[in-house]
C-alpha positions as CSV (number, residue, x, y, z in Angstrom):
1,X,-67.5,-118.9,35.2
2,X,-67.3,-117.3,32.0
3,X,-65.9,-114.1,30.1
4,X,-68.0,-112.2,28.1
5,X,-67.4,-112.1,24.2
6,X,-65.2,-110.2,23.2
7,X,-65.6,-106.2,22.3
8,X,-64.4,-106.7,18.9
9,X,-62.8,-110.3,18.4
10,X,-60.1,-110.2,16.0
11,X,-60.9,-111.5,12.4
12,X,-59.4,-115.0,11.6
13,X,-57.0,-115.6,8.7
14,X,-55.5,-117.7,6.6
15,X,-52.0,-115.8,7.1
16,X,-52.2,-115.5,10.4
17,X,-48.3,-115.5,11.4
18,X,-47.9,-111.9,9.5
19,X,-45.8,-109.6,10.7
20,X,-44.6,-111.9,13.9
21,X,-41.1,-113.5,14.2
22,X,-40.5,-116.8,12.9
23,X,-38.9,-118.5,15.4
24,X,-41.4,-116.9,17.8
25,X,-44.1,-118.7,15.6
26,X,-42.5,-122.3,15.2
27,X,-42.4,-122.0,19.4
28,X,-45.5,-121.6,19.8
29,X,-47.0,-124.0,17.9
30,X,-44.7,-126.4,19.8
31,X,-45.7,-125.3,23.1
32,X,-49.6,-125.0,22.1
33,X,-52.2,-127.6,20.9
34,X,-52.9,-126.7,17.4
35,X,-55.9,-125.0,17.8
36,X,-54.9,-122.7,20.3
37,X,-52.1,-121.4,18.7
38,X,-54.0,-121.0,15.2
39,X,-57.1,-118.7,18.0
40,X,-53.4,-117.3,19.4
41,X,-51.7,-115.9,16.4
42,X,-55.2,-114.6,15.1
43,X,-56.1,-112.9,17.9
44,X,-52.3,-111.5,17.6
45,X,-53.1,-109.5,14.3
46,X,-54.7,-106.9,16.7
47,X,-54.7,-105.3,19.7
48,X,-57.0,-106.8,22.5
49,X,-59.8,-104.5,23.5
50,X,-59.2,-101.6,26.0
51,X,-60.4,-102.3,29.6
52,X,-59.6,-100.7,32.6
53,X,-60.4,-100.6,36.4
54,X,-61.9,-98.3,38.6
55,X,-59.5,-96.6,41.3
56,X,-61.3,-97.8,43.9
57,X,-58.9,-96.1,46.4
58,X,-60.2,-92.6,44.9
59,X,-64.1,-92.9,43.4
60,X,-67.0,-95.7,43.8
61,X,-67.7,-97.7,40.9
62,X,-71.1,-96.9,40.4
63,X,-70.7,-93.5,39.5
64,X,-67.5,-93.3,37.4
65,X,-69.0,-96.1,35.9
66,X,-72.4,-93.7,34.9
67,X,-70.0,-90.4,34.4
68,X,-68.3,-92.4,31.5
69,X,-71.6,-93.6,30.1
70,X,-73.1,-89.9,30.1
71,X,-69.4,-89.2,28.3
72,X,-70.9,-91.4,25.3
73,X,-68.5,-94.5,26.5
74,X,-70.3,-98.0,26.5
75,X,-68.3,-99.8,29.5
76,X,-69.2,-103.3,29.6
77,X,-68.7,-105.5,32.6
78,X,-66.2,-108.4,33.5
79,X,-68.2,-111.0,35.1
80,X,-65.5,-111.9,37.5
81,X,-64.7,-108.3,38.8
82,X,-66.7,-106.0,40.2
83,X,-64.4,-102.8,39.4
84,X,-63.5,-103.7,36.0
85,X,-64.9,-102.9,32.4
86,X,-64.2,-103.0,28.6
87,X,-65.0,-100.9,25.8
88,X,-65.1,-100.8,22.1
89,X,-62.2,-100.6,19.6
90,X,-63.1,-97.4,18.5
91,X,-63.6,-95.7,21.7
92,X,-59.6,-96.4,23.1
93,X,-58.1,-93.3,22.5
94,X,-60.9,-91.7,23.3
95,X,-60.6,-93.2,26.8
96,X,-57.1,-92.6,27.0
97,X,-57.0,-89.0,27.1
98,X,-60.3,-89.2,28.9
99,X,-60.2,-86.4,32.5
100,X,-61.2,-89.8,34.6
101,X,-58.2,-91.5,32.9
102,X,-56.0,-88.0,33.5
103,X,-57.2,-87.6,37.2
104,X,-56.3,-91.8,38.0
105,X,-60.4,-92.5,38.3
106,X,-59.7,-95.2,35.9
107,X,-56.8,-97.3,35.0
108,X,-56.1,-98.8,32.2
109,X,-55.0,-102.6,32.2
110,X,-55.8,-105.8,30.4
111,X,-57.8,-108.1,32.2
112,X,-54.9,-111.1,32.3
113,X,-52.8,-108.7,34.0
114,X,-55.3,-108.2,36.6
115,X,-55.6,-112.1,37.1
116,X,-51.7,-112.3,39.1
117,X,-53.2,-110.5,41.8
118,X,-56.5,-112.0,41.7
119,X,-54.8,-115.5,42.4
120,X,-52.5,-114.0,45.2
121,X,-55.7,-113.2,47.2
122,X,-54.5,-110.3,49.3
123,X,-56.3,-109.7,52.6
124,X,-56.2,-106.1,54.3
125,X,-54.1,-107.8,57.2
126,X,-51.1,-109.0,54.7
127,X,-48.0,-108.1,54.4
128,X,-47.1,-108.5,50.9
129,X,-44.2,-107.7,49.3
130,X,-44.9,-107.0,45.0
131,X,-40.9,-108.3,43.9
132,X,-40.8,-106.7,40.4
133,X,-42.8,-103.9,40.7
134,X,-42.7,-100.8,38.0
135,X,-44.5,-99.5,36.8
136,X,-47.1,-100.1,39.3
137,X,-50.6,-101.8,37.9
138,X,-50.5,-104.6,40.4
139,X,-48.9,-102.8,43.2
140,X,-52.5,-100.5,42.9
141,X,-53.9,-103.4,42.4
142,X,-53.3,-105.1,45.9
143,X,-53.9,-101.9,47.5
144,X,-57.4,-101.3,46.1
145,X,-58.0,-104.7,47.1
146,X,-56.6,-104.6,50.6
147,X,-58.2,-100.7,51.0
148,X,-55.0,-99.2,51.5
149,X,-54.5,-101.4,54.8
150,X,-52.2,-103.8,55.6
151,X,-48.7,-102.7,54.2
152,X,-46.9,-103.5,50.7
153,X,-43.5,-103.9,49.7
154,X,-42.7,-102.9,46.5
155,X,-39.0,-103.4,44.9
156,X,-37.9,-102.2,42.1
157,X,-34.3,-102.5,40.4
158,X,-34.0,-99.7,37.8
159,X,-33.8,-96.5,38.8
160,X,-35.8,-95.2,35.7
161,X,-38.8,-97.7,36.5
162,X,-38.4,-97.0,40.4
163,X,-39.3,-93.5,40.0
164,X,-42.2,-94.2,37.6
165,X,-43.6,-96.4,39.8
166,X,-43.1,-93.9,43.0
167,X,-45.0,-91.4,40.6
168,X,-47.7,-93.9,39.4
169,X,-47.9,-94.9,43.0
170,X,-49.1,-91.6,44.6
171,X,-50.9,-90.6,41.5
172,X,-53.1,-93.3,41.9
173,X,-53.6,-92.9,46.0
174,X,-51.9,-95.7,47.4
175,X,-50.5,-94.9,50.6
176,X,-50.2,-98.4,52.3
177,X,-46.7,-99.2,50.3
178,X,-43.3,-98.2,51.0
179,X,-41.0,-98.3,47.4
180,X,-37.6,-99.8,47.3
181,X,-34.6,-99.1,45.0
182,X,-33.2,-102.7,45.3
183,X,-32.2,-105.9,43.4
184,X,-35.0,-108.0,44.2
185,X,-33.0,-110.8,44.1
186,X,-31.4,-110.0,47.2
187,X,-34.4,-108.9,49.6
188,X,-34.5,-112.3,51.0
189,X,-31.2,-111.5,52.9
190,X,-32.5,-108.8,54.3
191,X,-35.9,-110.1,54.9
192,X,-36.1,-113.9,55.1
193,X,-39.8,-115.3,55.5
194,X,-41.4,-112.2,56.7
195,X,-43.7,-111.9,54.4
196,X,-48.0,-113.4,53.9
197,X,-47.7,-113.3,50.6
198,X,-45.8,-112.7,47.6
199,X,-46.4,-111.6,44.2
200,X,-43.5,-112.3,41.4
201,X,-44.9,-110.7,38.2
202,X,-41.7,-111.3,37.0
203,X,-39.6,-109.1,33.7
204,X,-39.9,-111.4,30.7
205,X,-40.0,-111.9,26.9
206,X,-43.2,-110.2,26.5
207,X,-44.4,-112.4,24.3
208,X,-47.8,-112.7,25.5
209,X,-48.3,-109.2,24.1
210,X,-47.4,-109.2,21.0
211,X,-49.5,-107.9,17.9
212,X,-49.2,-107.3,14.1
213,X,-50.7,-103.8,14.7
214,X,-47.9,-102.4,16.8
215,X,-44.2,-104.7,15.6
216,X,-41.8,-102.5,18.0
217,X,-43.3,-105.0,21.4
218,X,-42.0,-107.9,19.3
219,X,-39.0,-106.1,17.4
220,X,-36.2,-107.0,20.0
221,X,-37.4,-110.5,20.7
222,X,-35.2,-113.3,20.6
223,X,-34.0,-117.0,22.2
224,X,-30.9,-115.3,23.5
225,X,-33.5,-112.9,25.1
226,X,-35.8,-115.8,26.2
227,X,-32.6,-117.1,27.9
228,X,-31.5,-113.8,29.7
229,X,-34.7,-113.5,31.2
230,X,-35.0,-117.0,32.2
231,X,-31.8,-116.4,34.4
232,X,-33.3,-113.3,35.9
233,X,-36.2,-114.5,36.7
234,X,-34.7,-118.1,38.7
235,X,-32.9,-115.3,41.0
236,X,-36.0,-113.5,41.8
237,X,-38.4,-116.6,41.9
238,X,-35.4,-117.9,44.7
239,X,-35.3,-114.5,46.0
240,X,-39.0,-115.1,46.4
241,X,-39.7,-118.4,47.8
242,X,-37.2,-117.0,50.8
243,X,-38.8,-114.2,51.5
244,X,-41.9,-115.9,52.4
245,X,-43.5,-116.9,55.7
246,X,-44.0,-120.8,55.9
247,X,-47.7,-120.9,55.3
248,X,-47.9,-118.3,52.7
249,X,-48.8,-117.7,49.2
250,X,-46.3,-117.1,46.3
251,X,-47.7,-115.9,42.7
252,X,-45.3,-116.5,39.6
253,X,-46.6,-114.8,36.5
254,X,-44.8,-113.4,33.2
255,X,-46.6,-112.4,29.8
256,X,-44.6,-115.0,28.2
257,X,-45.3,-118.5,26.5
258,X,-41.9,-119.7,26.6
259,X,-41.7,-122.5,28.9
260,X,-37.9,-121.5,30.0
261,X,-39.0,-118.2,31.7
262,X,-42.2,-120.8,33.0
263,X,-42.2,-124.1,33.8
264,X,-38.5,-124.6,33.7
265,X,-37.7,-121.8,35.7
266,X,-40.2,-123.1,38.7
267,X,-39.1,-126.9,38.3
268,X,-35.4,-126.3,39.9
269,X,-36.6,-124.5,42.6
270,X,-39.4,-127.5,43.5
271,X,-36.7,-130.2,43.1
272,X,-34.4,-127.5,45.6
273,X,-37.0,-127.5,48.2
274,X,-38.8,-130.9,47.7
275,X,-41.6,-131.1,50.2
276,X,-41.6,-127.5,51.3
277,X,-43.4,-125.8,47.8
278,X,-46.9,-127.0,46.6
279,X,-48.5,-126.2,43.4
280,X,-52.0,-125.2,44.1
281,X,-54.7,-125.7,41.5
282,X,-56.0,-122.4,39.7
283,X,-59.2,-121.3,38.5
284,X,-59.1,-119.1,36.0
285,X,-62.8,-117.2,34.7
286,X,-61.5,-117.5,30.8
287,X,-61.6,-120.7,28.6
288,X,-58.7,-119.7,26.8
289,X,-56.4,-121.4,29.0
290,X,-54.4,-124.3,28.6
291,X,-52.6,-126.3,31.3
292,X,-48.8,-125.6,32.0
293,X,-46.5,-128.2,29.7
294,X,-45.1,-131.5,31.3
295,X,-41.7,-131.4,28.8
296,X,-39.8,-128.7,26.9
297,X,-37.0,-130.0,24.4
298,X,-35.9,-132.9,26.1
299,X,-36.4,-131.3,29.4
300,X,-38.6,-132.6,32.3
301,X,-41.3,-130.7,34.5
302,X,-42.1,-130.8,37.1
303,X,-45.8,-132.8,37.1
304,X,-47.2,-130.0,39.5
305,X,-47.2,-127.6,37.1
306,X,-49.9,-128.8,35.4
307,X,-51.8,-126.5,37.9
308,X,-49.8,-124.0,36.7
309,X,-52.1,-122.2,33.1
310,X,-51.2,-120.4,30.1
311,X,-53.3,-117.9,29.1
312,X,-54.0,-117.5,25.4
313,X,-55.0,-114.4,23.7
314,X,-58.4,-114.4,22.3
315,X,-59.9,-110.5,21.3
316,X,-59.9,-109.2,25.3
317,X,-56.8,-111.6,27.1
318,X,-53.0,-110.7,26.2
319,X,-51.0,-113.9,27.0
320,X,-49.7,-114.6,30.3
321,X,-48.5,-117.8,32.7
322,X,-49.8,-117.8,36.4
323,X,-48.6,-120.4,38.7
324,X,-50.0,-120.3,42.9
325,X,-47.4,-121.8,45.0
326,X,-48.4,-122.7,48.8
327,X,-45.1,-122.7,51.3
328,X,-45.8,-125.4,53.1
329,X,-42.3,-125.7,55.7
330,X,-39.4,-123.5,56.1
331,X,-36.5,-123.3,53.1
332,X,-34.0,-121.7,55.1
């Protein structure tokens, strides 16, 4: 299953590292094939094209879908979704002051950050708890796709972010989720393996996002930051894998490259619970994907994370890691 081209693919060049960090750069042409990272750091000189989904949980597809085409809007369709559209360059601001955008008809997301959700598979019975949850995409998300049945868990550790997503939240209609002020690294104690499924979309370097047309997402990137975040996210990832039923469905995603907030955060945790965690294989409906990495600096991976993919930006996707994990037995 394919994507469609691109809205406007960005323009290759010959200086295609401009404006990026250094260090960032010499990383990723270490942790991509060469070709991947020469598509990657092109596609970095400019923003990806605007999509967005249809709030399913307050209007039908079909007609927002006309109502922004009789607004002079071209909204082309994703193959692999049926509530979720792109648009051209020139139209983004445009769309982002649109009324469907103001009234939460639409929402506005990049189509890699809709794939996290996509993987987890969230049925209307589920109870799923969304770990790192502000400022809410994903939490709609699973509640569009569950119809606002079932029940969602949504924790959130800032209080700043918490009340964004509480806002974000009702804006958008979701009523099947209850918010949580809380470390997620602790909820396990409070709720060991209670819950079908769980998505970890997890705080990270960001890196996946970054672009020549807008410095300040890469300003405040560094290795000590790569490092900080890696330790964060091994507490939540544990946090996690406890809080889930044996039997259930765990999705690790950040919209980083760097293979210590990836595959070297997920390795110690297989090794911990040998036996009870599988890495399921992953179909992704891009071809800008490459399989997760096997060693990083010296350091082994696990050989299960192959499954694992790493998305690489390419005119529509932002970069991102996905990894499905499958509880097999108890970890307690």
């Amino acid at each position: 299953m394919k994507i469609e081209t691109p809205v406007a693919a960005p323009a290759r060049s010959t200086d295609d590292s401009a404006g990026l960090p250094p260090a960032f750069i010499e990383r990723l042409r270490a942790i991509l094939p060469a070709a991947a990272a020469h598509d990657c750091l092109s596609a970095m000189r400019r923003r990806p094209a605007p999509c967005f989904r249809v709030n399913t949980l307050r209007c039908a597809v079909a007609p927002t879908v006309a109502a922004l085409g009789e607004a002079g809007f071209r909204p082309q369709a994703l193959s692999w979704r049926d509530d979720a559209f792109c648009i051209a360059d020139d139209q983004r601001t445009e769309l982002t002051h649109h009324a469907l955008t103001r009234d939460a008809a639409i929402y506005l997301q990049n189509p890699a950050s809709m794939l996290p959700v996509q993987l987890l598979e969230p049925q209307p019975t589920d109870w799923i708890l969304d770990l790192a949850a502000a400022p809410g995409s994903k939490t709609h998300q699973l509640a569009c796709a569950m119809a606002n049945e079932g029940r969602i868990s949504a924790v959130e550790a800032v209080r700043g972010r918490f009340f964004k997503l509480k806002h974000n939240l009702a804006r958008l209609g979701v009523t099947n989720t209850r918010v949580y002020l809380k470390d997620g690294s602790k909820v396990w104690r409070s709720c060991p393996e209670q819950f079908d499924r769980v998505l970890l979309d997890a705080p990270c370097s960001s890196e996946g996002q970054f672009n020549c047309e807008q410095p300040e997402k890469q300003r405040y990137w560094s290795e000590k930051k790569i490092r900080e975040m890696s330790r964060k996210q091994k507490r939540l990832l544990f946090s996690a894998i406890q809080s889930l039923k044996p039997g259930g469905v765990l999705v690790y995603s950040t919209c980083s490259f760097a293979p210590e907030e990836n595959e070297l955060v997920i390795t110690p945790l297989l090794r911990r619970f040998a036996g009870a965690l599988l890495v399921e294989p992953i179909t992704l409906p891009c071809t800008s994907s490459q399989p997760g990495l096997n060693c990083w600096r010296d350091e082994d991976i696990d050989p299960q994370l192959a499954h694992a993919r790493r998305i690489v930006p390419d005119g529509l996707m932002e970069g991102f890691f996905v990894c499905r994990l499958r509880k097999l037995a108890s970890t307690r």
